[in-house]
C-alpha positions as CSV (number, residue, x, y, z in Angstrom):
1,X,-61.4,-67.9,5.3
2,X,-64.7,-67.1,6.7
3,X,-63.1,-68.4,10.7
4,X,-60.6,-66.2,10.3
5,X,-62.4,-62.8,9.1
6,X,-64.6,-63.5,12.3
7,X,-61.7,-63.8,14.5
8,X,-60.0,-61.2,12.7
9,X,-63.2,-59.1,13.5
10,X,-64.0,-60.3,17.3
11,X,-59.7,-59.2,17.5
12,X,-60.5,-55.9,16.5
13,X,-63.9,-55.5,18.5
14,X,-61.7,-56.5,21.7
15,X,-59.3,-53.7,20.9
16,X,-61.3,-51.2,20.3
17,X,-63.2,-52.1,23.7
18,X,-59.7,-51.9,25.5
19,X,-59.2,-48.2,24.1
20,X,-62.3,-46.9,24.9
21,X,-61.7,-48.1,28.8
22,X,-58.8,-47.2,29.0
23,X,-57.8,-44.0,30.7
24,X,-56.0,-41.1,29.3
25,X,-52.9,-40.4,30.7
26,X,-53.0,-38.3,33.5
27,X,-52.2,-34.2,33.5
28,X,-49.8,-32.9,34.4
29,X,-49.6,-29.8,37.2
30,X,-50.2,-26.2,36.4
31,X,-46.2,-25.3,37.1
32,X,-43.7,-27.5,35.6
33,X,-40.1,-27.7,34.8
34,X,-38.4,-29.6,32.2
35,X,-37.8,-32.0,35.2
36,X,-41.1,-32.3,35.8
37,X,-44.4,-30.9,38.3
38,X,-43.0,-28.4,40.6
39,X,-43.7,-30.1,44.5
40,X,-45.1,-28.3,47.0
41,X,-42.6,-26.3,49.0
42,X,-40.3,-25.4,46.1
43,X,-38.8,-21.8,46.0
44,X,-39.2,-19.6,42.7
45,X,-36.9,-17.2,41.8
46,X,-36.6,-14.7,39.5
47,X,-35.0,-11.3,39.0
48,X,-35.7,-8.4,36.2
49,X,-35.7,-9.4,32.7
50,X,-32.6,-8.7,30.9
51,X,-32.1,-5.2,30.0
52,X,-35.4,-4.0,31.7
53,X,-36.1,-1.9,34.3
54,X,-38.6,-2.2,37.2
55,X,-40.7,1.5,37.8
56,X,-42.8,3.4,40.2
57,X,-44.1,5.9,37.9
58,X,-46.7,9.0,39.1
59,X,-48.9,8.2,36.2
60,X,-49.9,5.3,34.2
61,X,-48.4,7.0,31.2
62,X,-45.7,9.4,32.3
63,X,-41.8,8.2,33.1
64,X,-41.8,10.7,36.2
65,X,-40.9,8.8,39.1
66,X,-38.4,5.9,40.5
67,X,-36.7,3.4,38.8
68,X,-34.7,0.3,39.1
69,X,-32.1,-1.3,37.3
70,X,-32.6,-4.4,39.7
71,X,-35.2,-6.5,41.5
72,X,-36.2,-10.0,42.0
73,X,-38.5,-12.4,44.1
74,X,-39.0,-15.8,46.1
75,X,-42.2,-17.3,46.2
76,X,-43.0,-21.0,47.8
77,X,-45.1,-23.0,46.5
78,X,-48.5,-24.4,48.6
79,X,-50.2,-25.8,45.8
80,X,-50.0,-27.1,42.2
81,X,-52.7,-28.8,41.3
82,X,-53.6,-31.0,38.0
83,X,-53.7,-28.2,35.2
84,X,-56.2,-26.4,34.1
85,X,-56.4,-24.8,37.3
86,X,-54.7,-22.8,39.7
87,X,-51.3,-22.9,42.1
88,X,-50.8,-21.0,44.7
89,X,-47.4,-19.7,46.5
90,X,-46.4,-17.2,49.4
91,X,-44.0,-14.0,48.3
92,X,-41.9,-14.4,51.2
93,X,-39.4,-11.8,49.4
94,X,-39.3,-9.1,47.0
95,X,-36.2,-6.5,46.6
96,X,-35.0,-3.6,44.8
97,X,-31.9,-2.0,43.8
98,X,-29.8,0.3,42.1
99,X,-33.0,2.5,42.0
100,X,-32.8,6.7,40.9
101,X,-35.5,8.5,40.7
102,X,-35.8,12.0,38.1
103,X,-38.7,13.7,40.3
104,X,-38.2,17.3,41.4
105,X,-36.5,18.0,44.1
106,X,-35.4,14.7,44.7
107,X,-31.5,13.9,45.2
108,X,-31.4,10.2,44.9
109,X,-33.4,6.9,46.5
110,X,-32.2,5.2,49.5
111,X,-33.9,2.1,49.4
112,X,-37.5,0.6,48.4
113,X,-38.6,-2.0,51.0
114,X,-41.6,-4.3,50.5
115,X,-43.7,-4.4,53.6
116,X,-46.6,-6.5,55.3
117,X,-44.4,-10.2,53.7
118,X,-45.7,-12.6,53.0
119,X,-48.0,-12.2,50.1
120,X,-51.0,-14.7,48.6
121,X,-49.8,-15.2,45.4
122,X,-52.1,-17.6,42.7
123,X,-51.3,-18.4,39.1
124,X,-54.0,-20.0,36.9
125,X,-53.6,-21.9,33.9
126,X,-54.7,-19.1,31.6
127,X,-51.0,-17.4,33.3
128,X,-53.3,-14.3,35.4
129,X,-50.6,-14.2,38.5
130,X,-52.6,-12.4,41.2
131,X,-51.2,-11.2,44.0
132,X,-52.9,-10.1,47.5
133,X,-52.3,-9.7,51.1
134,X,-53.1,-11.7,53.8
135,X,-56.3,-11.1,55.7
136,X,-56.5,-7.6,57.4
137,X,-53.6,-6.8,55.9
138,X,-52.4,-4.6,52.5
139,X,-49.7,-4.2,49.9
140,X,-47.0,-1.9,51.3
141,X,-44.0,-0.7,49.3
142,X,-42.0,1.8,51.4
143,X,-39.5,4.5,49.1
144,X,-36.7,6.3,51.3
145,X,-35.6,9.5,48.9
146,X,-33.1,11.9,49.8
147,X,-34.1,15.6,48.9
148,X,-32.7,19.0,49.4
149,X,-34.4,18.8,52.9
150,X,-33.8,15.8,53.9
151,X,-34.7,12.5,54.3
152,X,-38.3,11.3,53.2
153,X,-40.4,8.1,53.5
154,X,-43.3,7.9,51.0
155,X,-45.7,4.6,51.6
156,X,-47.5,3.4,49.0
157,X,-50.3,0.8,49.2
158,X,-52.7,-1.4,46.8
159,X,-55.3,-3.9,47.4
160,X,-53.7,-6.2,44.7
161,X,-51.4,-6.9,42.1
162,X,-52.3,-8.8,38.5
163,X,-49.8,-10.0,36.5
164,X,-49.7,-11.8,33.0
165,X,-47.5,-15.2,32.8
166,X,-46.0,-16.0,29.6
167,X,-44.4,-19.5,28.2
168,X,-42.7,-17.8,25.6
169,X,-40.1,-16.5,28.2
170,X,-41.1,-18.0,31.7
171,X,-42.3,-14.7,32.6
172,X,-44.6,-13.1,34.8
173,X,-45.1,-9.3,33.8
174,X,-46.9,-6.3,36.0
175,X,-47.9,-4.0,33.9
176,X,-49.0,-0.1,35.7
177,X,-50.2,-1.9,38.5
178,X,-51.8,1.6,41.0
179,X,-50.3,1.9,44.4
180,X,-51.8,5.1,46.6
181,X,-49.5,7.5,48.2
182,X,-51.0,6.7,52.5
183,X,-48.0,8.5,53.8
184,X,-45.5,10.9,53.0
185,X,-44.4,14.5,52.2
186,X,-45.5,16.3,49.1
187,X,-42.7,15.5,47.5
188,X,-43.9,11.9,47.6
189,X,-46.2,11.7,44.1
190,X,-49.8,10.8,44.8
191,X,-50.2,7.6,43.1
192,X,-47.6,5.1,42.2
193,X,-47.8,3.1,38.9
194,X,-45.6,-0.3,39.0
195,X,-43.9,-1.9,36.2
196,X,-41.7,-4.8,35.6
197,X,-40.9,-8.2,33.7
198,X,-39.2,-11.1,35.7
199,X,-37.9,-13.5,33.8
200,X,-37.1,-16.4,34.0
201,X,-39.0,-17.8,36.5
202,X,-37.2,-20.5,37.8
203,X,-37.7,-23.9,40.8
204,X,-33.9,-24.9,41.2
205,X,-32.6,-23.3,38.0
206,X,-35.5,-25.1,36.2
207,X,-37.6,-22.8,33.8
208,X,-41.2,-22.8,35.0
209,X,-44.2,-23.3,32.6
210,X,-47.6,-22.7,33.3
211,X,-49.9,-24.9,32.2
């Protein structure tokens, strides 16, 4: 009885030993699907969040301004490393559409074009998506109106965009992010406050978490 508590006991010792050396499994990658790490070089999609709108507001409070009943981006991925950390992509695109606007003296919008592609984009395990441009370079957006005197092109710039990713969703949401008016007629509002919820984010019709 006594041989086989001991042996019973050096058994346990030994497993114990095993467990302690052993090592966890490994992590996975910030961005992930359902299929598994998103690989470097994947393209993320997304468009507008169903039923929402994306806006160029003239004040972080008002609803004065542009908006637009559709918009959607493509960022590649250049790095996804073992979470927690941070992945980085390139905005290689980023449209707009079906856009009015309800400013004074302004007919309709022709088009809003993002300029100065492609963007930094990084998006760190605690989802704060930051976007910026590339060395020497600046956020551009570019709004074509029509107006009772014609056609007008107000450019709009910003030193960066932050945005919030969420799991609940697969979102990434900007929330009155400031652009300043560096070109345009007065009719063109000062300052430019952007807004907008993309969701899902998606790497080949995958869902993207962040983790």
């Amino acid at each position: 009885m006594r041989t086989r508590s001991l042996l019973a006991l050096a058994g346990t010792v030994v497993a114990l030993s095993l467990t302690a050396v052993t090592p966890a499994s490994a992590a996975g990658a910030v961005l992930t699907t359902a299929n598994g790490d998103v690989a470097v070089g994947d393209v993320l999609n997304a468009s507008l969040a169903s039923g929402t709108s994306a806006t160029l507001y003239s004040s972080a409070t008002g609803t004065s301004g542009v908006s637009c009943a559709t918009s959607g981006f493509s960022a590649t991925v250049t790095d996804n490393p073992t979470a927690p950390g941070t992945a980085t992509e390139s905005l290689t695109a980023h449209t707009f559409g079906n856009c009015t606007a309800n400013v004074v003296g302004v007919l309709g919008v022709t088009s809003i074009t993002v300029n100065n592609l492609s963007y930094n984009t990084s998006v760190a395990s605690n989802g704060t998506v930051t976007v910026t441009p590339p060395s020497g370079s600046t956020i551009q957006t570019t709004v074509v109106l029509r107006t009772l005197l014609g056609s007008i092109n107000c450019v709009y710039q910003a030193p960066s965009l932050t945005g919030t990713a969420n799991n609940a969703d697969n979102s990434i949401t900007f929330t009155g992010q400031q652009f300043t008016k560096s070109s345009g007629s007065s009719l063109c509002f000062a300052n430019g406050f952007f807004t907008a919820k993309y969701a899902p984010v998606t790497d080949a019709g995958a869902a993207v978490t962040v983790n």
